[in-house]
ZAMARGU-4260 file (C-alpha; in steps of 0.2 Angstrom, whole numbers, plus 5000, padded with zeros to 4 digits):
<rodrens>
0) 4797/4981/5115 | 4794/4962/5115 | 4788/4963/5098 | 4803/4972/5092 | 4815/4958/5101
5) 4805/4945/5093 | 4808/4952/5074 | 4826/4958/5078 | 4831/4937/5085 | 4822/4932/5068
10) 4828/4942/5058 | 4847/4939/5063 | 4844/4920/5063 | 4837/4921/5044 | 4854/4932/5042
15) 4864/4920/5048 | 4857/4906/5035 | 4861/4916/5021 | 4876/4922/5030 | 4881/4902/5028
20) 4878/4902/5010 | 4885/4917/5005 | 4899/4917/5017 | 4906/4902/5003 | 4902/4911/4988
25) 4912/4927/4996 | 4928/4914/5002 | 4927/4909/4983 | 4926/4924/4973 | 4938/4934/4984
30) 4953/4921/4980 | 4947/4911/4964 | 4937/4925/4954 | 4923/4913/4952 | 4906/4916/4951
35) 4898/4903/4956 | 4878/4902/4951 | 4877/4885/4956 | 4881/4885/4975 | 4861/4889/4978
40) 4861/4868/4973 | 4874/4865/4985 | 4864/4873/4996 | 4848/4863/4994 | 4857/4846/4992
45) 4865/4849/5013 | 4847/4853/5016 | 4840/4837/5008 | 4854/4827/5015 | 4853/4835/5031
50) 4833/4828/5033 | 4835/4811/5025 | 4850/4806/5036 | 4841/4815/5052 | 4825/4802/5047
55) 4837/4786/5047 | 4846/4789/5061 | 4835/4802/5071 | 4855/4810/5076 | 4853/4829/5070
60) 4874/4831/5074 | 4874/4814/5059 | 4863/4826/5050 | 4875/4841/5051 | 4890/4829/5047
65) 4879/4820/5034 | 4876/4837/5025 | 4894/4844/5026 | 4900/4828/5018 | 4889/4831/5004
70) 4896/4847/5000 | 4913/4842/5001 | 4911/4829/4990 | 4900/4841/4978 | 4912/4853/4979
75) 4927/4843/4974 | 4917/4835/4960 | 4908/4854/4955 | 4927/4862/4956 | 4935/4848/4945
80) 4925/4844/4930 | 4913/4863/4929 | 4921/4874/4939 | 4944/4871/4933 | 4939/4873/4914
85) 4932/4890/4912 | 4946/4898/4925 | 4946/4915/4921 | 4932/4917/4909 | 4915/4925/4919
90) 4904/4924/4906 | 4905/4904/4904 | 4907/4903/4922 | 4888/4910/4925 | 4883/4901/4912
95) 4889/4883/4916 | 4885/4885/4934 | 4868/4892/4930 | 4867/4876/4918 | 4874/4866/4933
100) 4862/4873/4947 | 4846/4865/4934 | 4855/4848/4935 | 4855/4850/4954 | 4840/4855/4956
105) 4832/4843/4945 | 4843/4828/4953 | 4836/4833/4969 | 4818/4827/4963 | 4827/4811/4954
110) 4835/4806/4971 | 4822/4811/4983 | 4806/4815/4974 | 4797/4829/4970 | 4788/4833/4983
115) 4792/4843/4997 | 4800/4833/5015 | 4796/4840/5033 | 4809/4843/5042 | 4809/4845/5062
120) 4818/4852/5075 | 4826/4840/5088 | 4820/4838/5103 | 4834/4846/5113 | 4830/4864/5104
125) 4814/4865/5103 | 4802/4875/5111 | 4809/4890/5118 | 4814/4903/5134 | 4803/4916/5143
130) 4815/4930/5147 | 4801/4941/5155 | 4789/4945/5141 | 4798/4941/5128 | 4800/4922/5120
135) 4818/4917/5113 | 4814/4901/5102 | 4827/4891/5106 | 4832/4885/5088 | 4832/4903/5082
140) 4844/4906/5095 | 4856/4891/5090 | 4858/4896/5074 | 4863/4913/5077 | 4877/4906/5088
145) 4882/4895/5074 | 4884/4911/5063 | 4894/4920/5073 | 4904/4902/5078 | 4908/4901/5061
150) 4913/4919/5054 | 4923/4918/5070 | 4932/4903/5063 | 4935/4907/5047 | 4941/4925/5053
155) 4954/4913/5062 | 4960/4903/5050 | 4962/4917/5037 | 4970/4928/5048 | 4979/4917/5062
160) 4986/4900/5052 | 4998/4896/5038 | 4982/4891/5027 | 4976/4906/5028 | 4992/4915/5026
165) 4993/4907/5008 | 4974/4910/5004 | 4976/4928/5007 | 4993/4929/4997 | 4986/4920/4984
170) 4971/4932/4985 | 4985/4946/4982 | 4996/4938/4970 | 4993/4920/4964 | 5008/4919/4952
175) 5019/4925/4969 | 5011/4910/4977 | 5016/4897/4961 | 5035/4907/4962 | 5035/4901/4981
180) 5034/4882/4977 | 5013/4882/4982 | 5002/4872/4970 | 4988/4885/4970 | 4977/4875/4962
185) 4976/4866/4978 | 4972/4883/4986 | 4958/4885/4974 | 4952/4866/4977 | 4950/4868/4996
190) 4944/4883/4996 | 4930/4879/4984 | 4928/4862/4995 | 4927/4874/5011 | 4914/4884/5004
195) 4905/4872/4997 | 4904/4864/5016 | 4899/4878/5019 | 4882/4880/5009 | 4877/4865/5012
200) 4879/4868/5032 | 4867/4882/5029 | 4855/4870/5021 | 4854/4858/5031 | 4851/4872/5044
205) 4837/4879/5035 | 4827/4865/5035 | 4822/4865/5052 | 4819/4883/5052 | 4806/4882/5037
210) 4799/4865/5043 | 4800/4860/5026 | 4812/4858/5009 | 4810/4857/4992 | 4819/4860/4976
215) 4821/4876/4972 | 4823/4883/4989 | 4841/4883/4981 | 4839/4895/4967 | 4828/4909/4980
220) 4842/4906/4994 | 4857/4907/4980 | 4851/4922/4975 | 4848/4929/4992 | 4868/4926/4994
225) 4871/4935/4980 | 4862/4949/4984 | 4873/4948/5002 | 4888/4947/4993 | 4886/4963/4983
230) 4879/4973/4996 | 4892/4966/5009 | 4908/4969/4993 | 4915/4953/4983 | 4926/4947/4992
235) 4924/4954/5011 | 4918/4942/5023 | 4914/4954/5036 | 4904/4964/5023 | 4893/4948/5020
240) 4891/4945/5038 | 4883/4963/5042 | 4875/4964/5022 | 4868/4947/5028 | 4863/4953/5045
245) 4854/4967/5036 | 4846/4958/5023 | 4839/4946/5038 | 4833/4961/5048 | 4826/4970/5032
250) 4813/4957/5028 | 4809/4951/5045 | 4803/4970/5051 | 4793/4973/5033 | 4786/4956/5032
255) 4778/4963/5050 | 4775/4982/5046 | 4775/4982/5028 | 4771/4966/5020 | 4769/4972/5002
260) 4786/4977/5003 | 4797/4961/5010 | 4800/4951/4994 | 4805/4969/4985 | 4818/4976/4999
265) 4831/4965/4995 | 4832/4971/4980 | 4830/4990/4985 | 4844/4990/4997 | 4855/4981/4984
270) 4850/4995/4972 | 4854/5007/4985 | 4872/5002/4989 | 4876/5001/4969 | 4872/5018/4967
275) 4877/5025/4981 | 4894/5013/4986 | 4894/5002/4972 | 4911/4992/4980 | 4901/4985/4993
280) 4900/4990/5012 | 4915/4984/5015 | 4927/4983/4998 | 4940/4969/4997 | 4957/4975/4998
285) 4968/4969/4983
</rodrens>
């Protein structure tokens, strides 16, 4: 039973990191209609940020604030001059942001090297709690309050404040939104912001949950999300929190019982939902 607690906690905080990442490409798609293949390099960049800033100052809330200002800025910039002129189109979308998540990930190694950096995990939630037999590692446990923290607030904004009244109007009718007197490319540009925020929360995150980050983490977590995203429906938030959820718990139990397995049952359960619910777990309405 301890063991099964053990891989149950760490498989719901690994869902929780992708959660993060793919709870932006989810806010993005379901009001934009952009796919986004370079949010894996926002993700990266808050984890790189996240570990240089928590190495100058030794604060990790500086190094959560330090990442999240990194993707705001990167998602203004990413939104404005890639993202605003290939509105509409999906092919050029994948490929400039495929195209753009190279440059990222390439800038990465230009800005901080190309080796890997250790990242570690503050004082304050290290270690972890003895409840009987089982052991709760503390940072494990953090995060997974941080997950649920945040689809909480998201849930709240979309569903309880005038912001995201208009987000979810202009989900269901942008040109109603323009008619109203609502720039909706505003809408688009802080919800591409909020996402991006969002990533590079979950990077910055991950990087004392691995120990370590490096350049491509971004491309294997990106497609992680996207994984989560399809498997959750495009567009449904609380379908990528419970296709996150599963994804975490998928790997963490076959990395333990059937380790030849754990890379490929991602992709299984993805396979899975497309023939068998290809709309997702949870389809978006509208």
């Amino acid at each position: 039973m301890e063991l099964l607690i053990n891989l149950f906690v760490n498989g719901l905080s690994t869902g929780m990191l992708i959660f993060l990442l793919a709870a932006g490409l989810t806010l993005i798609f379901g009001l934009m209609s952009v796919l986004n293949f370079a949010h894996g390099g926002l993700f990266v960049w808050g984890a790189f940020s996240a570990v240089w800033v928590y190495a100058t100052t030794g604060s990790f809330m500086l190094s959560i604030l330090g990442a999240v200002v990194t993707g705001v800025v990167l998602g203004f910039v990413t939104e404005k001059i890639i993202i605003t002129p290939v509105y509409g189109n999906h092919v050029q979308q994948i490929l400039i942001t495929l195209g753009f998540m190279l440059v990222l990930t390439e800038m990465i190694k230009v800005v901080f090297g190309p080796n890997q950096l250790a990242a570690k995990v503050p004082p304050y939630l290290d270690g972890s709690w003895e409840v009987g037999d089982v052991i709760l590692i503390k940072y494990r446990m953090f995060i997974i309050l941080i997950g649920f923290a945040v689809f909480g607030v998201i849930q709240f904004i979309l569903k309880r404040t005038k912001v995201g009244l208009i987000v979810r109007a202009g989900v269901l009718n942008k040109e109603m939104v323009q008619a109203l007197g609502i720039n909706i490319k505003q809408v688009f540009l802080f919800t591409f912001i909020a996402g991006a925020a969002l990533a590079s929360l979950g990077g910055a995150l991950m990087a004392p949950y691995s120990g370590v980050v490096y350049a491509e983490m971004g491309l294997e977590f990106g497609i992680l999300a996207f994984i989560v995203v399809v498997i959750g429906g495009m567009g449904s938030l609380p379908g990528s929190l419970l296709a996150a959820i599963l994804v975490g718990l998928a790997g963490s139990f076959m990395a333990y019982y059937v380790p030849a397995l754990s890379l490929a049952v991602n992709m299984i359960l993805m396979a899975l939902v497309l023939i068998f619910r290809p709309q997702g777990l949870f389809a978006a309405k509208g």
